[in-house]
C-alpha positions as CSV (number, residue, x, y, z in Angstrom):
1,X,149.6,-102.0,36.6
2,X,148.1,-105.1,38.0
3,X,145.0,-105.6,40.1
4,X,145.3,-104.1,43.6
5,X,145.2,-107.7,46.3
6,X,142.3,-108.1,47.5
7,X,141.4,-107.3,50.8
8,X,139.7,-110.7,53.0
9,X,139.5,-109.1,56.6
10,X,137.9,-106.6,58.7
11,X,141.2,-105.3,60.1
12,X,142.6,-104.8,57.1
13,X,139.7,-103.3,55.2
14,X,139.5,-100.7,58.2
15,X,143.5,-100.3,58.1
16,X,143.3,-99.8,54.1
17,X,140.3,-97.1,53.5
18,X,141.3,-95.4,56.5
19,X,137.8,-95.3,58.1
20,X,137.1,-94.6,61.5
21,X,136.7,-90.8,61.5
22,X,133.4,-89.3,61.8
23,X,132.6,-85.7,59.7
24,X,129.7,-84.2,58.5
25,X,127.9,-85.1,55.5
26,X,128.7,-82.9,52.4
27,X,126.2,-84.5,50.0
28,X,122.9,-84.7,50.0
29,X,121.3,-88.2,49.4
30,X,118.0,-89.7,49.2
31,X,115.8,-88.5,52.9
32,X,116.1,-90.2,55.1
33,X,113.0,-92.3,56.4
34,X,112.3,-91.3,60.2
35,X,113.8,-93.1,62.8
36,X,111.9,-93.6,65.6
37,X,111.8,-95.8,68.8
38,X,109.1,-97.9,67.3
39,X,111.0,-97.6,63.5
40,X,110.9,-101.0,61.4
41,X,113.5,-101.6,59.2
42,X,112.2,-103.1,56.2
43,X,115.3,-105.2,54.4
44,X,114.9,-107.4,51.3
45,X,117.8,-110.4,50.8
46,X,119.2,-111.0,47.4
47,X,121.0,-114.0,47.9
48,X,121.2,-116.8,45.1
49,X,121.5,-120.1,47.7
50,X,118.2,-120.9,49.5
51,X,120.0,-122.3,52.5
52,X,122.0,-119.4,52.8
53,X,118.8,-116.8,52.5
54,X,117.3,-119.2,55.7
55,X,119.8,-118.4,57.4
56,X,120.3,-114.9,57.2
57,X,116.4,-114.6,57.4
58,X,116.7,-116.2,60.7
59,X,119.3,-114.1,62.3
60,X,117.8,-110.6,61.1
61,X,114.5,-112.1,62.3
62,X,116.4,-111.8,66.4
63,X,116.4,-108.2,65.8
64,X,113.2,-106.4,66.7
65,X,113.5,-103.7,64.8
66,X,113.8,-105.5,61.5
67,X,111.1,-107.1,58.8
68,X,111.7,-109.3,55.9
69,X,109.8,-107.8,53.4
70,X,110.6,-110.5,50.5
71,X,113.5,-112.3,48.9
72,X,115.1,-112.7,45.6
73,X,118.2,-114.2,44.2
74,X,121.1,-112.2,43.5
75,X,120.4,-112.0,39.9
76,X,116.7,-110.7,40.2
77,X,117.9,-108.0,42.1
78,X,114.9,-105.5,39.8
79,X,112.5,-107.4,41.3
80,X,112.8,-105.1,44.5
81,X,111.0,-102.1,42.4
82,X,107.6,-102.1,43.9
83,X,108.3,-103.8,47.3
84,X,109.3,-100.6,48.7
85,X,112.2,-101.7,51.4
86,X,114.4,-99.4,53.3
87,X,117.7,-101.7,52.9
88,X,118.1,-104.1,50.1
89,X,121.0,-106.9,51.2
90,X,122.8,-108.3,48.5
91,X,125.2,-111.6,49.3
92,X,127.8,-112.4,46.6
93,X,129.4,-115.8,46.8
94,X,132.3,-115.2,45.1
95,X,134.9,-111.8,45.5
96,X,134.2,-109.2,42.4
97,X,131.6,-107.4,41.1
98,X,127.4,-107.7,40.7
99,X,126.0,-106.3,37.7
100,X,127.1,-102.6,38.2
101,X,123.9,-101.9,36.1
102,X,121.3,-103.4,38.6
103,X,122.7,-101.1,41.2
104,X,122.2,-98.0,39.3
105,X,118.9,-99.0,38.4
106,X,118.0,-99.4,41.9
107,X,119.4,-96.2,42.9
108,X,117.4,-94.4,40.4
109,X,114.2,-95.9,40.1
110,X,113.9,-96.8,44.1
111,X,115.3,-93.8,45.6
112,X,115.2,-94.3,49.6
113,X,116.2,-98.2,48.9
114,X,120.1,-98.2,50.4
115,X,121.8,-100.9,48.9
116,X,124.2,-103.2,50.8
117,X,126.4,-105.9,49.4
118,X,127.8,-109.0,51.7
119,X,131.1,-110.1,50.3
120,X,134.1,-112.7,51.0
121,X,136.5,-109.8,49.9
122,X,137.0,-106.4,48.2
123,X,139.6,-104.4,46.8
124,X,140.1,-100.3,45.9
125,X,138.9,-100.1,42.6
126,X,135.6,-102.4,43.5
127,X,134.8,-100.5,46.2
128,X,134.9,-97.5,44.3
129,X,133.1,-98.4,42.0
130,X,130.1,-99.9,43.9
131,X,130.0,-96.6,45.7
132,X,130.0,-94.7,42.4
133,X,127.1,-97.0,40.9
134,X,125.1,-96.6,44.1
135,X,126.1,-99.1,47.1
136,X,125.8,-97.8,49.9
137,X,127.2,-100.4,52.5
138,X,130.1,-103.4,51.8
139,X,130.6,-105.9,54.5
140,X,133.1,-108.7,54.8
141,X,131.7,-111.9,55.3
142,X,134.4,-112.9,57.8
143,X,132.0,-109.9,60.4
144,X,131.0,-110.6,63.6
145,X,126.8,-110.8,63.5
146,X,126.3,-107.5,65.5
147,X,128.3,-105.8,62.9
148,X,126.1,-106.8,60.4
149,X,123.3,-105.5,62.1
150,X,125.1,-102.7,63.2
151,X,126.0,-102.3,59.4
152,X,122.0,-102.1,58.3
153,X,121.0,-99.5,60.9
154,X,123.8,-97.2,60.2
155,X,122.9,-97.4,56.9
156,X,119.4,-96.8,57.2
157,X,120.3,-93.9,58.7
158,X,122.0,-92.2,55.5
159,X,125.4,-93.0,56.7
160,X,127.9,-95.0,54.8
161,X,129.3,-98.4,55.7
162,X,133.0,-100.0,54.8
163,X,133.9,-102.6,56.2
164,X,134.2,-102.0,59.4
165,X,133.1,-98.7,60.4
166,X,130.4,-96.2,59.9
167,X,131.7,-93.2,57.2
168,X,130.0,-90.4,57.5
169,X,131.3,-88.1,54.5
170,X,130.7,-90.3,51.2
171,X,132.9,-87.9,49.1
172,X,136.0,-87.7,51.9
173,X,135.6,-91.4,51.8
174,X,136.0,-91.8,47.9
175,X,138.8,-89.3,47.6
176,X,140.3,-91.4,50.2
177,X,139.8,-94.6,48.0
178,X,140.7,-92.9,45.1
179,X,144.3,-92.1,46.5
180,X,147.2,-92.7,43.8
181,X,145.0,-93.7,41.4
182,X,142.9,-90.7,40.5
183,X,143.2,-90.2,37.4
184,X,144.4,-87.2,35.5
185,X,141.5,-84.0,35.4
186,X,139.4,-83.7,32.2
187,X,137.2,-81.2,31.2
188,X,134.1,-82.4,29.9
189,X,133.5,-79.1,28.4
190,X,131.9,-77.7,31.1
191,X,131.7,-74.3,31.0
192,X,133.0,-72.0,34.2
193,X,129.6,-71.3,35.6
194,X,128.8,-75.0,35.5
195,X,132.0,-75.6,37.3
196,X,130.7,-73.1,40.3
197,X,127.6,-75.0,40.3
198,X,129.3,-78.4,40.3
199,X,131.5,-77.3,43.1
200,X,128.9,-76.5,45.2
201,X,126.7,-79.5,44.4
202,X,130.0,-81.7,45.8
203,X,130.1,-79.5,48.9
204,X,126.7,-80.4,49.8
205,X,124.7,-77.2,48.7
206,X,120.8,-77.6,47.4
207,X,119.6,-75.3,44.3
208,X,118.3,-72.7,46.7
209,X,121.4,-72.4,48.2
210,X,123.2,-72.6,45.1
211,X,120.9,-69.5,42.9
212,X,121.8,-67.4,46.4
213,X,125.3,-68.0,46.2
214,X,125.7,-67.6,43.0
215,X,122.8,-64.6,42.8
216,X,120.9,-66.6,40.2
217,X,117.7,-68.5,39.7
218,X,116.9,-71.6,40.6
219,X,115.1,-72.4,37.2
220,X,118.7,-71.6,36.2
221,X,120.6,-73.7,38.5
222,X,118.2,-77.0,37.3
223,X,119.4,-75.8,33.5
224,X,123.3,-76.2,34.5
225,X,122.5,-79.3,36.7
226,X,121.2,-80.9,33.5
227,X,123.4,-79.6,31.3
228,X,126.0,-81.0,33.7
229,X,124.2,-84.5,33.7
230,X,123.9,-84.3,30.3
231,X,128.0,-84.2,29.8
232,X,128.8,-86.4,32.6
233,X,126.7,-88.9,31.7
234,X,125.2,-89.5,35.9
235,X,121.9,-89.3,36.5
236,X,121.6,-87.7,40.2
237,X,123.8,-85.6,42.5
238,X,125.4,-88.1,44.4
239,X,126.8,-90.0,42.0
240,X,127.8,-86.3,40.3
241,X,129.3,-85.5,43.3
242,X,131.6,-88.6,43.3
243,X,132.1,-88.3,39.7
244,X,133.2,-84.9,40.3
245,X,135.7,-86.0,43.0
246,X,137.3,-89.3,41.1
247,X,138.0,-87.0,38.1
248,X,139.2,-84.1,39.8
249,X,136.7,-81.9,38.2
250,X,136.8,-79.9,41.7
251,X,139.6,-79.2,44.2
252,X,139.2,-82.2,46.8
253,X,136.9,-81.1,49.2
């Protein structure tokens, strides 16, 4: 099967993923910092062309409720481990993928840092998989200015941005992605009490929730979720949650 076209507007990014419909969130991500009327948001650009990083520094600097903490070219991306901001904007010059690795990394060691990429274009399998390594907002570079900053403060938020639009339910979205490509279930020898677990962990339950549920401890719930890890091969519960869904190791939600 060839490489799915990629997609180089707005329009057809929103007509494609299908977003646009709000739901409530199923999975539990990193908290959410407060949001105030006197909230900053601190954002860090990644961007490997000077000029361009002036640029983009200017026009965030209009907004009031953003700070420039720092900046960094794309490929230092790790650098952002001890500056501590709430939205880490990465700019790719050309279509494709950053190095998948640097996301995870920054989704596991700087857990409130939401991570969104700036692109001339994206396709299916791209998007999914930036979602699955931890991006949490991809915007077309062809987007008017107030959606990009539209773009950050939805995402500061804990929601999800494609596009176009505001998605609300990460895991609706990626089974939406996913479509006719999902690929055929596998077991990863989980056992059927891990499966219980795992289907609760997609459908947004925490371990207290879970050991009620299930009328077990909690201590025993953090032994499945690690035995689950371990087999999987994902180191939190969001990216379980959408490993779960793109390998149909639970009904879609």
């Amino acid at each position: 099967m060839g490489r799915a076209r990629a997609v180089t507007s707005t329009k057809e990014l929103r007509a494609k993923f299908g977003v646009g419909r709000t739901m409530p969130l199923r999975v539990a991500g990193p908290k959410t910092p407060a949001i105030g009327a006197a909230a900053k948001i601190r954002i860090l650009i990644a961007d490997d062309h000077p000029i361009s990083r002036y640029g983009l520094r200017s026009l965030l600097k209009t907004q009031p409720d953003f700070v420039i903490v720092d900046e960094a070219t794309a490929k230092a991306v790790r650098s952002t481990h001890g500056q501590t901001p709430d939205v880490l904007l990465v700019v790719l010059s050309m279509p494709g993928l950053p190095r998948l690795d640097v996301l995870r990394q920054v989704a596991r060691d700087c857990a409130t840092v939401r991570t969104i990429l700036l692109t001339p274009a994206i396709d299916t399998p791209d998007t999914i998989k930036l979602l699955q390594f931890g991006a949490r907002g991809i915007v077309l570079k062809d987007s008017p200015t107030h959606l990009l900053f539209k773009s950050i403060r939805c995402v500061f938020r804990g929601e999800v941005w494609l596009g176009h639009e505001a998605v609300s339910d990460l895991v609706q979205a990626l089974s939406a992605l996913n479509g006719e490509r999902t690929p055929a279930p596998a077991s990863y020898r989980l056992t059927g009490r891990e499966r219980e677990v795992l289907t609760l962990v997609v459908s947004g339950y925490t371990n207290k929730d879970i050991a009620q549920k299930l009328s077990i401890s909690e201590d025993t719930v953090k032994h499945h979720l690690t035995s689950i890890f371990d087999k999987t091969g994902v180191s939190n519960r969001l990216e379980l949650a959408l490993f779960a869904i793109h390998h149909r190791l639970v009904a879609n939600p």
